[in-house]
C-alpha positions as CSV (number, residue, x, y, z in Angstrom):
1,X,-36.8,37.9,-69.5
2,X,-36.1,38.4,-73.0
3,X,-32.9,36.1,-74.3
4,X,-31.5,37.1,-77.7
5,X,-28.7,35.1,-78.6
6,X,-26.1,35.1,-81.5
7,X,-24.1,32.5,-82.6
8,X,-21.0,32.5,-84.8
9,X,-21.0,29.5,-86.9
10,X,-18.2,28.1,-89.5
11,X,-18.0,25.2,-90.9
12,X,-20.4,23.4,-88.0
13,X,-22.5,20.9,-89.9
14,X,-21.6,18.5,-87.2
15,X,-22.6,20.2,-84.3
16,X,-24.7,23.5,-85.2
17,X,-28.0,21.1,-85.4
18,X,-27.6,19.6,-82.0
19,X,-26.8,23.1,-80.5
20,X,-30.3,24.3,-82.4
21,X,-31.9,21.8,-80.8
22,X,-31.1,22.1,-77.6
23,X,-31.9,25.8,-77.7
24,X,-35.4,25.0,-79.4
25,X,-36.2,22.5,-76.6
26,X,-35.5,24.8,-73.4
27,X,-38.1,25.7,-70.9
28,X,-37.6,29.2,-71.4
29,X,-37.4,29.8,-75.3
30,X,-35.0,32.6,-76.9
31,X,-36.7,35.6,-78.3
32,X,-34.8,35.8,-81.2
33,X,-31.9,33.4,-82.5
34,X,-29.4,34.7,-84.9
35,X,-26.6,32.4,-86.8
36,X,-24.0,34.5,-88.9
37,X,-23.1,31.6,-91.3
38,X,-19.0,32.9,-91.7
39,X,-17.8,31.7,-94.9
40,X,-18.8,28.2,-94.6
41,X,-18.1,25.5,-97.5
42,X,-20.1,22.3,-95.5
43,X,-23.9,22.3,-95.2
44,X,-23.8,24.8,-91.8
45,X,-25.9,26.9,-93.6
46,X,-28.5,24.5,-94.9
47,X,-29.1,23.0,-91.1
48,X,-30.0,26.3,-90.1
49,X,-32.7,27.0,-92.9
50,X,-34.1,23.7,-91.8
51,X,-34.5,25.0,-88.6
52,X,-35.4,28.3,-89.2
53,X,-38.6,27.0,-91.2
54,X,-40.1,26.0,-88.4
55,X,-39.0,28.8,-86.0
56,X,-39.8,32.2,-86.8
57,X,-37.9,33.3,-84.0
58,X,-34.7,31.8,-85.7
59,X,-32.9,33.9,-88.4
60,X,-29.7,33.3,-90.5
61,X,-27.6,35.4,-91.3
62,X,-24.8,34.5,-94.5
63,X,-21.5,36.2,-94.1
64,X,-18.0,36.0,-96.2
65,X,-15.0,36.1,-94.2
66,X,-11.7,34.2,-93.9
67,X,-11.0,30.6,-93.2
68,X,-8.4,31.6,-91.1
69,X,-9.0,30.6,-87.7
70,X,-8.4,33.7,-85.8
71,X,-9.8,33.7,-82.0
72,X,-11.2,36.9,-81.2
73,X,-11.5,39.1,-84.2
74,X,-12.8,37.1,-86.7
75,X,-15.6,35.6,-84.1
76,X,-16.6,39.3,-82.6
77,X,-16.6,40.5,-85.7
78,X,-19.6,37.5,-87.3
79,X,-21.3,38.2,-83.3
80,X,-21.7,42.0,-84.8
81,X,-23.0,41.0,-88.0
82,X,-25.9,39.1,-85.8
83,X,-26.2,42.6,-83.7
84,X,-26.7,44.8,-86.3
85,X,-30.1,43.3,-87.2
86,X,-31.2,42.4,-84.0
87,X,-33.6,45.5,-82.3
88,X,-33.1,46.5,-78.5
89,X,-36.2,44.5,-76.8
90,X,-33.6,42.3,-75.0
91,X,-33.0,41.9,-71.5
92,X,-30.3,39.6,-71.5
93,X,-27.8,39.2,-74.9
94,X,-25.8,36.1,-75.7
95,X,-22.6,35.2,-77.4
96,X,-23.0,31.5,-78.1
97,X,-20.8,29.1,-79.9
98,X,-22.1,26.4,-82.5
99,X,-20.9,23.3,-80.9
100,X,-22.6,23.6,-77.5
101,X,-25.3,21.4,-76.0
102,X,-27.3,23.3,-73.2
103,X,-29.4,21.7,-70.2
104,X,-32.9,21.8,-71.1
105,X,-33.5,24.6,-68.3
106,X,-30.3,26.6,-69.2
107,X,-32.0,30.0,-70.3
108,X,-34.8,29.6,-67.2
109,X,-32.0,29.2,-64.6
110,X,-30.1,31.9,-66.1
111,X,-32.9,34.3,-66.1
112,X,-33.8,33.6,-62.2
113,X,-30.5,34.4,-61.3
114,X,-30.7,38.2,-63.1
115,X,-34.0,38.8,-61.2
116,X,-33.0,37.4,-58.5
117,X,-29.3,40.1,-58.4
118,X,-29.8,43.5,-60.3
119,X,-26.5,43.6,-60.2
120,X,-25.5,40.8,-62.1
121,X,-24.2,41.5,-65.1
122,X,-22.8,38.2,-66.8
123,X,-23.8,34.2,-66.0
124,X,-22.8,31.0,-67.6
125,X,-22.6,27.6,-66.6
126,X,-19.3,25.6,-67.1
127,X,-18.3,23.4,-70.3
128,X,-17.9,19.6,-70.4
129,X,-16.1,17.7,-73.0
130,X,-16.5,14.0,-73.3
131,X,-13.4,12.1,-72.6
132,X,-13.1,7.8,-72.6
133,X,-17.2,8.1,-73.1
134,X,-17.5,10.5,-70.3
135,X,-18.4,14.3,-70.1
136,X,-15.5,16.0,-67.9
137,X,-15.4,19.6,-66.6
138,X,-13.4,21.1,-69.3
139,X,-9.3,22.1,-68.2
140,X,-9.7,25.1,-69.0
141,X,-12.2,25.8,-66.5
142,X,-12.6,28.4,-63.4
143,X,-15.3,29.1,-61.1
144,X,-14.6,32.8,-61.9
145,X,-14.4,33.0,-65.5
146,X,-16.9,32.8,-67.8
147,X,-15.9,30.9,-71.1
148,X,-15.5,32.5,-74.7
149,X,-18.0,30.0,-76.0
150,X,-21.0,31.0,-73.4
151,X,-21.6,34.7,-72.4
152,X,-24.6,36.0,-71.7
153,X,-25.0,39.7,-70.6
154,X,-27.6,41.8,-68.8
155,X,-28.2,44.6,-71.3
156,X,-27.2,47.4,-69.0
157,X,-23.5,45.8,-68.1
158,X,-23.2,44.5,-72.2
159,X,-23.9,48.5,-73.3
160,X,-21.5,49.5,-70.0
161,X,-18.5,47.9,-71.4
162,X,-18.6,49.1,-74.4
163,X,-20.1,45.1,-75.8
164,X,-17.1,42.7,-77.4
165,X,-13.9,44.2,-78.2
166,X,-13.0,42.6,-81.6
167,X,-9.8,41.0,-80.4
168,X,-8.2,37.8,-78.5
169,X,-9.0,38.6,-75.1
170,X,-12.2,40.0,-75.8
171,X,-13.5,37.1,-73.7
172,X,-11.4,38.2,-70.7
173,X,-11.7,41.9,-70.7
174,X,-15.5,42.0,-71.0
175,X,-15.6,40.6,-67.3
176,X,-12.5,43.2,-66.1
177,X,-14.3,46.3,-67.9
178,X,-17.9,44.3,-66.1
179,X,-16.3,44.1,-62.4
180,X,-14.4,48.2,-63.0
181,X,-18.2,48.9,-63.7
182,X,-19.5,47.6,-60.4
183,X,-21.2,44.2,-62.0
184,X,-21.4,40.6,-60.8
185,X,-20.4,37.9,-62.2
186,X,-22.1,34.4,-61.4
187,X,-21.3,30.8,-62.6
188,X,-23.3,28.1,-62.0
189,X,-21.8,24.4,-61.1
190,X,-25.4,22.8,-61.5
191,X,-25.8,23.8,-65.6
192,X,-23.4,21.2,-67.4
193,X,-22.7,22.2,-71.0
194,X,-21.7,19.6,-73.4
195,X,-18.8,21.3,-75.2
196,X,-18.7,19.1,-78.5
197,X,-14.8,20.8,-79.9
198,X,-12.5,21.3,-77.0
199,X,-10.9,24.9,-76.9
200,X,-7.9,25.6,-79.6
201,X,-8.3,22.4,-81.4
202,X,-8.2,24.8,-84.4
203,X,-6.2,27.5,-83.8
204,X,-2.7,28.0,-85.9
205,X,0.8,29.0,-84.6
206,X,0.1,32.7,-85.7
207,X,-2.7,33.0,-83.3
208,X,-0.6,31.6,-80.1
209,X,1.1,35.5,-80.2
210,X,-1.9,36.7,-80.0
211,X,-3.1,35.4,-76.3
212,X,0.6,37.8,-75.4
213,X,-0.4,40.3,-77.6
214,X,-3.9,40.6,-75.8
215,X,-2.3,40.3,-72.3
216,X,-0.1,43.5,-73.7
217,X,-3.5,45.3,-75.2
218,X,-5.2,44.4,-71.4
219,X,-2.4,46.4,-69.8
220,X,-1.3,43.8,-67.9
221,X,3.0,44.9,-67.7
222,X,5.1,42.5,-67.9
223,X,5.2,40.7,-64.5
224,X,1.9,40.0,-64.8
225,X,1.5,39.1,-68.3
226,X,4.6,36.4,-67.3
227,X,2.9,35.4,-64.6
228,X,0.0,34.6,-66.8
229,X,2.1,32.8,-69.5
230,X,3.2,30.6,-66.9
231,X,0.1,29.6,-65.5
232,X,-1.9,29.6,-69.0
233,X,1.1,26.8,-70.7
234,X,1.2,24.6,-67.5
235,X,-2.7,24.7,-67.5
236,X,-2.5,23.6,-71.7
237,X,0.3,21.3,-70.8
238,X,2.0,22.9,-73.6
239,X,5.4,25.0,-72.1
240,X,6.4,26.0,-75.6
241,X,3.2,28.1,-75.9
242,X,5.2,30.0,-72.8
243,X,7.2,31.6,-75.4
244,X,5.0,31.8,-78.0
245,X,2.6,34.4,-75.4
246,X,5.9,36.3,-74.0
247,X,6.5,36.9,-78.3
248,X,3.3,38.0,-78.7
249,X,3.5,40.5,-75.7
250,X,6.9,42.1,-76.8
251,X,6.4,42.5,-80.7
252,X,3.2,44.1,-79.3
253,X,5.0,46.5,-77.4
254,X,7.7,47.2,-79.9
255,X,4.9,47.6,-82.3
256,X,3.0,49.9,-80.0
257,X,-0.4,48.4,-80.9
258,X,-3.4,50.0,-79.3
259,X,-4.7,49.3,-75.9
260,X,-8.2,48.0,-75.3
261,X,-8.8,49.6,-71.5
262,X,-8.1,53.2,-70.5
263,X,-5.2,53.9,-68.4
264,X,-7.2,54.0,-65.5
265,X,-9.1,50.6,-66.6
266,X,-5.9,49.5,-67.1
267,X,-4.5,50.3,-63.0
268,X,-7.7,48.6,-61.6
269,X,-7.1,45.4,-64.1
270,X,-3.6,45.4,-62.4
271,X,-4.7,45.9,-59.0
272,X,-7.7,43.0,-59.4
273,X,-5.0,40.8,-60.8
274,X,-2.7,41.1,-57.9
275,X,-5.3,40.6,-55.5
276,X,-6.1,37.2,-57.3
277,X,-2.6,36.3,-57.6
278,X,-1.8,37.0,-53.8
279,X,-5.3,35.4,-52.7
280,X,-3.9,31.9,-54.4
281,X,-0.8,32.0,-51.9
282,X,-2.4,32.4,-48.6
């Protein structure tokens, strides 16, 4: 199968080499590599000319943004910039982030398990982070959900869904819009992924909202977006971010900001969130 894969890089002169490598080194090689160097100030961008010199199949991409760390927007926004020159020969796309180490036989276990399901649309293994000098399943974790930092799409189910909404979220609504569609989803508990920066070690206050906000733009309603809230802080260990998501849901709604999903896309992400909610309390 034929993997092209993006990655969004800024400011990752400590990790973007190591995730290189271990891409390089797999037993099923990439097609075609793109990193959309977003408005970094280290050496990011030199790495990745070091590496693209002796890959072909590697390209770099430079790309002026913000330094604001904004989760959703600014990422899908540098994942597009690595789209738009990228052609359609791919069978599988990926949305990778820069401070990832992969398992030698990532890509070739991935692509058996497409073959092997035509309706599979999205696979990932799960993310370790290295705690007291070991690498620990990461807390944010769940044998349903694919993390932010590791999609990879069949082309039919990326094109389905409409590919990445450019907003927080977008990580969360790709599988909702991929299961409405009629695709699987798969992880697997046998690729461990170093995960060198743990999740929201750089995010600021003004992008807590936006986890409500998206949970508003999702169409969740309010008893399930409190639900959520509750579940997402205890699982952070941080209960003041409880407030900071039930904020960013309301001044969403008073702002009456655009919805990602359709109304109907909206009653079947209700429904599958009930159904997961009431499955947890038999």
């Amino acid at each position: 199968m034929n993997f092209y894969i993006i990655i969004p890089a800024h400011n990752e002169e400590s990790s973007i080499g190591l995730t290189l490598d271990s891409l390089v080194k797999q037993t099923l090689k990439p097609k075609r590599i793109v990193v959309v160097n977003d408005n970094s100030t280290d050496n990011t961008q030199d790495i990745v000319e070091a590496y693209r010199t002796k890959h072909s199949w590697i390209e770099l991409i430079n790309s002026k943004s913000t330094n604001e760390h904004l989760p959703g927007t600014k990422i899908i926004n540098a994942f597009y910039k690595g789209y738009a020159v990228l052609d359609t020969n791919y069978d599988v796309i990926c949305k990778f982030d820069a401070d990832l180490i992969f398992p030698n036989n990532y890509l070739e276990q991935l692509s058996m398990h497409f073959r092997k399901n035509d309706k599979l649309g999205m696979a990932a293994g799960f993310c370790y982070i290295e705690k007291n000098g070991n690498w620990i399943l990461e807390n944010l974790t769940r044998k349903d959900h694919i993390r932010g930092a590791l999609k990879a799409y069949k082309k039919e189910c990326f094109l389905q869904i409409g590919k990445l909404k450019p907003s927080m979220g977008w990580d969360t609504v790709d599988e909702l819009l991929a299961k409405y569609y009629g695709w699987e989803l798969l992880t697997d508990d046998s690729l461990q992924v170093k995960h060198l920066k743990p999740t929201g070690i750089s995010y600021n206050k003004a992008s807590k909202y936006l986890q409500g906000e998206a949970m508003y733009k999702m169409r969740y309603g309010f008893i399930i977006t409190l639900i959520s809230a509750i579940k997402l802080a205890y699982k952070k260990r941080r209960f003041d971010l409880f407030k900071d998501y039930m904020v960013g849901y309301f001044e969403a709604k008073i702002n009456n900001i655009d919805f990602l999903v359709t109304e109907e896309e909206g009653k079947f992400i209700r429904n599958l969130r009930w159904q997961g909610m009431l499955k947890l309390l038999k």
